[in-house]
KOLGUTOR-337684 format. One record per atom (N, C-alpha, C): x, y, z. Coordinates in steps of 0.05 Angstrom, whole numbers, plus 5000, padded with zeros to 4 digits. Each point is the difference from the previous one (the first is absolute). Layout:
<nodes>
XYZ;...
</nodes>
This chain:
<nodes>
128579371915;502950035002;501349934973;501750144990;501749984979;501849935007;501449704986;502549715010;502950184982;500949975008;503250174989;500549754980;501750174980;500949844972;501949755021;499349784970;503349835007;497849735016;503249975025;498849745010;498650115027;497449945006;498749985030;499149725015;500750055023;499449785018;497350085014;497949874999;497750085009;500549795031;500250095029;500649865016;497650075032;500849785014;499050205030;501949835018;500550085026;500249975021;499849715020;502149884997;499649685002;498649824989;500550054979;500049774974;502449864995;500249815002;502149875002;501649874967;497249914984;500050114969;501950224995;498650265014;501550254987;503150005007;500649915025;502350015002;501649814982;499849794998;500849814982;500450134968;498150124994;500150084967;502150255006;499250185026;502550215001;502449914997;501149815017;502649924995;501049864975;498249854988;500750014971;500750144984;498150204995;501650264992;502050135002;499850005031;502950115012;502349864983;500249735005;501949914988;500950004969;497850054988;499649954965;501350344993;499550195024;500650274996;502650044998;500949865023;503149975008;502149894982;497749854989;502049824971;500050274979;498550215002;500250184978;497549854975;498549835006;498149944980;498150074989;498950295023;498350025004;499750305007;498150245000;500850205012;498549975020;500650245020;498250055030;497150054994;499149825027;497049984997;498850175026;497950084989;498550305023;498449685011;499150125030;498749835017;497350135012;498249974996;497850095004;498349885022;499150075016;497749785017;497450034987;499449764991;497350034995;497850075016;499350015026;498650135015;500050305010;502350094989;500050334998;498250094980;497749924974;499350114988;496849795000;498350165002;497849755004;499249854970;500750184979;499849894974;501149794997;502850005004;502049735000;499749795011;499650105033;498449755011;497549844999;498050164975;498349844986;500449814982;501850224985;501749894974;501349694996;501850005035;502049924998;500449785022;498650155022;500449915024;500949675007;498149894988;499849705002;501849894982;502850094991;501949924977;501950065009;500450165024;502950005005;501749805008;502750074991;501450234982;499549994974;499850204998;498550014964;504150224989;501149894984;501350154979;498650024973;501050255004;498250194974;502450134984;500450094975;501350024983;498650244984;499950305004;499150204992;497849984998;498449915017;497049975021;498749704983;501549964982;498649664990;501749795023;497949745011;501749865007;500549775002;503449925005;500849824997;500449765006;499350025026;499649725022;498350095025;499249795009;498450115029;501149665008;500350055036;500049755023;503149974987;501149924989;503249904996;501450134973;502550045007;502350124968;499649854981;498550064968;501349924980;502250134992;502349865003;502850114996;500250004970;500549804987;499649974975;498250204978;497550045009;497350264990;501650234997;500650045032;501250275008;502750134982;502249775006;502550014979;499050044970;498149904996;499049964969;499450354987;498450005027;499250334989;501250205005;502149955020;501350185008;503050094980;500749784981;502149954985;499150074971;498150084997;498449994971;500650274993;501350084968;500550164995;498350214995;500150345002;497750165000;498749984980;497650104999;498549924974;500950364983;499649924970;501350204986;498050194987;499850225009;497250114992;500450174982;498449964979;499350174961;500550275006;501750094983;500250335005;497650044981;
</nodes>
């Protein structure tokens, strides 16, 4: 499976973790801090759930990632606020 650019939530289905890191987001979104994050279940793809399974919620940041089990808010803001990088004509 190919993870969509940006922010992904690698999640499943009563995780109580995932919900917790979702609503963080939610809120950090709502402040405008942050852009919208795609939500993925990690057991929809059996690669991921190798990958991953045992880390959720995993946020990922253009498939590198950034936290797994709880929000680094701080990480997240850090990279998310970082100006584009300027590439050599």
């Amino acid at each position: 499976m190919t993870l969509p650019a940006g922010l992904v939530v690698l999640s499943r289905a009563g995780c109580h973790l995932c919900e917790q890191m979702l609503e963080e987001l939610a809120a950090l979104e709502l402040a405008g801090r942050i852009p919208p994050a795609s939500i993925l279940d990690v057991d929809s793809d059996p690669a991921l759930a190798r990958q991953y399974g045992l880390k959720v919620p995993v946020l990922l940041l253009d498939g590198s990632v950034i936290c797994h089990y709880t929000l680094n808010s701080q990480e997240l803001l850090r990279l998310v606020s970082r100006p584009p990088a300027i590439l050599p004509r």
